[in-house]
VMD Tcl script that draws the C-alpha trace (Angstrom):
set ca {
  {28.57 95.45 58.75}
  {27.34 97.93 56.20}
  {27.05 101.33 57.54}
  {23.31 102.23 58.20}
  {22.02 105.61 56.49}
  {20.37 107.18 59.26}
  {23.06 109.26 60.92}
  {22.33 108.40 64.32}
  {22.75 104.31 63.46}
  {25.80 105.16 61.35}
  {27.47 107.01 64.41}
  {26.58 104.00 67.10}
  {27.83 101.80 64.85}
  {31.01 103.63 64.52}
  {31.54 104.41 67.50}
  {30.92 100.14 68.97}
  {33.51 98.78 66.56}
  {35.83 101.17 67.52}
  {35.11 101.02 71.34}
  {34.73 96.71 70.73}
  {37.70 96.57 73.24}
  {36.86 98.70 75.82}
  {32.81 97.72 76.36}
  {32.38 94.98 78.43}
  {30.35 92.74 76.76}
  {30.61 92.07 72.38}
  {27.65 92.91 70.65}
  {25.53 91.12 67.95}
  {23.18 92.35 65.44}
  {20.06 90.88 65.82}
  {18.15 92.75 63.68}
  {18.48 96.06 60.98}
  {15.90 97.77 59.76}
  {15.98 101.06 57.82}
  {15.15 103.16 61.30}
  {16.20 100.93 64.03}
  {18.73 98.52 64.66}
  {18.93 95.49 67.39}
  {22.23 94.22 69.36}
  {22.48 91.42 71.94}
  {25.41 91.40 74.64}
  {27.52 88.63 74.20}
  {27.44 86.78 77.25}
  {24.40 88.60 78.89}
  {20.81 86.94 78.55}
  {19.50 87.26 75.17}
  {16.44 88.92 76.87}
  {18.34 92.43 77.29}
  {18.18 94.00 73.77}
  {19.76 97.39 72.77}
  {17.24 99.31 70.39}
  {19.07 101.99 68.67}
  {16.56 103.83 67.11}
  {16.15 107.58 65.33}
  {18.10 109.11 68.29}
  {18.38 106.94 71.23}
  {19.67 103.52 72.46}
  {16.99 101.76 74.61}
  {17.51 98.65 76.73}
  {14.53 96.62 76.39}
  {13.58 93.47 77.81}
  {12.26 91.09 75.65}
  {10.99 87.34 77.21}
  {8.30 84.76 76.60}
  {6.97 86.47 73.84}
  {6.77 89.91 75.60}
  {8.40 92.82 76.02}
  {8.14 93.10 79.62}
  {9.50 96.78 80.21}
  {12.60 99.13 79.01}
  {15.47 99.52 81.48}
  {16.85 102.33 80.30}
  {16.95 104.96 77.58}
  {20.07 107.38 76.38}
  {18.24 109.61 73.86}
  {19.11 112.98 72.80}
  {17.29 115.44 70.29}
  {20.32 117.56 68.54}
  {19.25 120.64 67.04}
  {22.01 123.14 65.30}
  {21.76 126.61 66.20}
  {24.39 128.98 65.11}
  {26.45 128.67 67.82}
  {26.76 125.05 67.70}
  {24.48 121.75 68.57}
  {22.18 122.02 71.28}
  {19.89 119.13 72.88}
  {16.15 119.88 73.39}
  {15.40 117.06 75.51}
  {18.29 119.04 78.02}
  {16.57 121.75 80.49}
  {19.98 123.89 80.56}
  {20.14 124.37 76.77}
  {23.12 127.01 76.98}
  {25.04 123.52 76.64}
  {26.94 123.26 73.32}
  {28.71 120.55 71.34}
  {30.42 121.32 68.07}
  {29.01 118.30 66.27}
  {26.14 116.14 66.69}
  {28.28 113.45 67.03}
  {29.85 114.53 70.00}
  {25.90 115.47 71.56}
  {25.43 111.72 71.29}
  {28.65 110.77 72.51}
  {27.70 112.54 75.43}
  {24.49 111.76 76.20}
  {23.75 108.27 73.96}
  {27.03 106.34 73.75}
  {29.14 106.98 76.49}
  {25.75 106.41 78.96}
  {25.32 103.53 77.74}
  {28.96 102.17 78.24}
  {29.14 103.60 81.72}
  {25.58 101.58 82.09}
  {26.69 98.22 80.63}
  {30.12 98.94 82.97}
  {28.43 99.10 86.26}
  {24.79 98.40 87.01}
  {24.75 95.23 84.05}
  {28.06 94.05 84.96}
  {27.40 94.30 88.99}
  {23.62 92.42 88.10}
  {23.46 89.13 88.66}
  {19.75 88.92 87.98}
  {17.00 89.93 85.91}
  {13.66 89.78 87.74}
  {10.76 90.01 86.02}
  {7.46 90.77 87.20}
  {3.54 91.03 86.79}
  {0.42 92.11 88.36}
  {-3.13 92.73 86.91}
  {-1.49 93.57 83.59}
  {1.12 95.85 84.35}
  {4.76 94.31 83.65}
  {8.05 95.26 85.36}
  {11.65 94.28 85.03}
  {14.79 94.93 87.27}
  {18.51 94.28 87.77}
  {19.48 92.81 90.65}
  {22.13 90.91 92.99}
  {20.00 89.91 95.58}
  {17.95 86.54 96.50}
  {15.18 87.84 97.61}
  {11.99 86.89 96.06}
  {10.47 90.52 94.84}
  {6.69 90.76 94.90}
  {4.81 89.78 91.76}
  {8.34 87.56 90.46}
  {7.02 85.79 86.88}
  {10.82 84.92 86.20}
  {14.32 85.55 87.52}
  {16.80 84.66 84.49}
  {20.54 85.06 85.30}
  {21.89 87.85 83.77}
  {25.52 86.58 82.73}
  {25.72 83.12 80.40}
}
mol new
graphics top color blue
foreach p $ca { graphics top sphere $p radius 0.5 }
foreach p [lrange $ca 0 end-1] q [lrange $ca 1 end] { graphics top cylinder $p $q radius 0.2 }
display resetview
C-alpha cells in the first residue's frame, strides 16, 4: 500500500505491516480517503471496522445499512512543547514522549492491539441492539438474550 500523507495514517500504517505477525487478526483496507482510512479483521465479522482517522483509531460497527454504535476509540491529540510531545486529551500532562510517534504508540496503536488481543479475541458475539431510536452494540460470550437484541452476528468467521 502507498503510504498515506497525513502523518497519523502514515504511522498506523507503519506500524500494522510491521506488527502483521504479532496482531491477531490480518487486516484489509476497505477504504482510503485523503483523512481517514478503513480496515476489516480478517476472520472477524465484516461489521467491526477500524476508522483511523486525523488522530485516532475507532472501532465502529457497521450492519444493515447502519452504523449501529462505536466500540471503542484510541485517540490522542499530540502537541510539541519544548520539552517534548505532550497529549491534551491526557489530564496529567507532565507526561512526555520524545516523538509523536511514540504518543500514538502509546495511546493509539498499542491500545488497540491489547484490545483486538483480549476483549475481540475472548468475544464470541456481537449483539446488537435498539429501542425507540437509540442503537447499541456489545461484545459478548454469553447466550443470553440482552434486552432490545435486533441481531447477534458471531464475531469470528
Amino acid at each position: 500500500m502507498k503510504l498515506p500523507r497525513r502523518q497519523f495514517l502514515r504511522a498506523f500504517v507503519r506500524w500494522a505491516q510491521h506488527h502483521r505477525a504479532d496482531l491477531p487478526f490480518s487486516l484489509r483496507t476497505t477504504l482510503r480517503r485523503d483523512d481517514h482510512l478503513t480496515f476489516t479483521m480478517r476472520g472477524i465479522h465484516p461489521a467491526l471496522v477500524l476508522v483511523v482517522g486525523r488522530q485516532e483509531v475507532c472501532v465502529d460497527i457497521h450492519h444493515a445499512g447502519r452504523s449501529w454504535d462505536m466500540l471503542g476509540c484510541f485517540e490522542a491529540v499530540a502537541r510539541h512543547r519544548p520539552d517534548g510531545h505532550h497529549c491534551d486529551l491526557c489530564l496529567d500532562q507532565q507526561q512526555t514522549w520524545p516523538t509523536r510517534e511514540a504518543l500514538w504508540l502509546d495511546h493509539c496503536f498499542e491500545p488497540l492491539a491489547a484490545w483486538m488481543a483480549g476483549p475481540l479475541t475472548s468475544a464470541r458475539w456481537l449483539d446488537l441492539c435498539a429501542h425507540e431510536g437509540m442503537t447499541w452494540a456489545t461484545l459478548t460470550d454469553a447466550d443470553r438474550t440482552p434486552e432490545g437484541l435486533r441481531y447477534r452476528l458471531p464475531v469470528h468467521l
